[in-house]
C-alpha positions in Angstrom: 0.0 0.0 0.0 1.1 3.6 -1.1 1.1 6.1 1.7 2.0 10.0 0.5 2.6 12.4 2.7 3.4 16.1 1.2 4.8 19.2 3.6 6.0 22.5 2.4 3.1 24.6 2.2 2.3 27.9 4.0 1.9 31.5 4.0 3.5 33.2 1.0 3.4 36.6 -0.5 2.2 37.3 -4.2 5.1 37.3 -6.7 7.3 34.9 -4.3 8.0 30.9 -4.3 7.1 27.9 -2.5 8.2 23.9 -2.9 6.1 21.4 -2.3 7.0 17.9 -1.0 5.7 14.3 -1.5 7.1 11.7 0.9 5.8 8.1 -0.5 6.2 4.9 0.8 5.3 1.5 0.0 5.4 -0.2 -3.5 7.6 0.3 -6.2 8.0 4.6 -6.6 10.0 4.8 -9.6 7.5 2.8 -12.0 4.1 5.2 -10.7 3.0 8.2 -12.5 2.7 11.1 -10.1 0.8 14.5 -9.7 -0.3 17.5 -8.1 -3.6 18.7 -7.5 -5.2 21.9 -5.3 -8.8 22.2 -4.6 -9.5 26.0 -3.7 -13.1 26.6 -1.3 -16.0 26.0 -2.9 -14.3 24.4 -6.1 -13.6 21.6 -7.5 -10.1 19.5 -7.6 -7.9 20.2 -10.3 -5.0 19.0 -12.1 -1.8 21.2 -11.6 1.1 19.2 -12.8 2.4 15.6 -13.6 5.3 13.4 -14.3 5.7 10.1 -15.6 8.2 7.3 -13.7 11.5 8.0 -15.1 10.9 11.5 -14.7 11.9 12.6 -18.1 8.1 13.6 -19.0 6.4 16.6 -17.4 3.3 18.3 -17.6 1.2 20.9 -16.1 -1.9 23.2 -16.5 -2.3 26.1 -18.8 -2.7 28.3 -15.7 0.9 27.1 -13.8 2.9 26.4 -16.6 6.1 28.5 -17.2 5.6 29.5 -13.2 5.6 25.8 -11.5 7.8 23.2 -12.0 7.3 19.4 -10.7 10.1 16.5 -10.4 10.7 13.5 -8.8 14.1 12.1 -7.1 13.4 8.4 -6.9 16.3 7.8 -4.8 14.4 9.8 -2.3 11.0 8.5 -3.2 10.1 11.9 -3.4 8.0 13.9 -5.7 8.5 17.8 -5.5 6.8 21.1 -6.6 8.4 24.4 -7.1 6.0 27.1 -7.0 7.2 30.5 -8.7 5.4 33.9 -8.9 2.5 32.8 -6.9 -0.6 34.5 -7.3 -3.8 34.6 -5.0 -5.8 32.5 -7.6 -2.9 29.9 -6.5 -4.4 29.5 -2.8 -5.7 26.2 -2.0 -5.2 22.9 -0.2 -2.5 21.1 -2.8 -2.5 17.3 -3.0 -0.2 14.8 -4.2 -1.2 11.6 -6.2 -0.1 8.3 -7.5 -0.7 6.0 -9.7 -0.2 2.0 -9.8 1.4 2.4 -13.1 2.2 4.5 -15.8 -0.8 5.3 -17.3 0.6 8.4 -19.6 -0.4 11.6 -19.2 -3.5 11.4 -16.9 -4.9 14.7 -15.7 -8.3 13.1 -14.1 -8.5 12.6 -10.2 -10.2 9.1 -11.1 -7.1 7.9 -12.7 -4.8 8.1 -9.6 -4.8 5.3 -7.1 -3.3 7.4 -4.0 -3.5 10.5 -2.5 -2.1 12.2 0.3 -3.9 14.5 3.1 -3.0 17.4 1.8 -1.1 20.6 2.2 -2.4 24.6 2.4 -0.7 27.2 0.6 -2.3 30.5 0.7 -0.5 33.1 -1.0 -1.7 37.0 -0.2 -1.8 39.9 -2.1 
């Protein structure tokens, strides 16, 4: 069994950075297709970025790309998320997810196996 457990999120101030941090343990990390998600109030969750096994393949949403970066150090087991020029649009609870196997370049919560509990980031104006 998977467990994830992320850490790095806060208080940040518009314009300035954050990274993100997925701890996972259990099963084989390298082979799993990994992502982050946020869910704001009120909203539904969304897809933010992913990255396949190896780590050579990344992708993100229109509305993070060019500012957010994700990778993965397997050695660590350890998915990460840089967060650059932050915005208050970027506040919400960000979650990291796995998937059994690479499955390409999945975007929907229903194709992820795992999740973790969740990190805040709030980012003021």
């Amino acid at each position: 069994q998977v467990q994830l457990v992320e850490s790095g999120g806060g208080l940040v101030q518009a314009g300035g950075s954050l990274r993100l941090s997925c701890a996972a343990s259990g099963g084989t990390f390298s082979m799993k297709s990994m992502g982050w998600f946020r869910q704001a109030p009120g909203k539904e969750r969304e897809f933010v970025a992913g990255i396949s096994g190896s780590g050579p393949t990344t992708y993100y949403a229109d509305s993070v790309k060019g500012r957010f970066t994700i990778s993965r150090d397997n050695a660590k087991n350890t998915v990460y998320l840089q967060m650059s020029s932050v915005n208050p649009e970027d506040t919400a609870v960000y979650y990291c997810a796995a998937a059994r196997s690479y499955r390409g370049l999945i975007r929907q919560p229903s194709e992820f196996d795992y999740w973790g509990q969740g990190t805040q980031v709030t980012v003021s104006s």
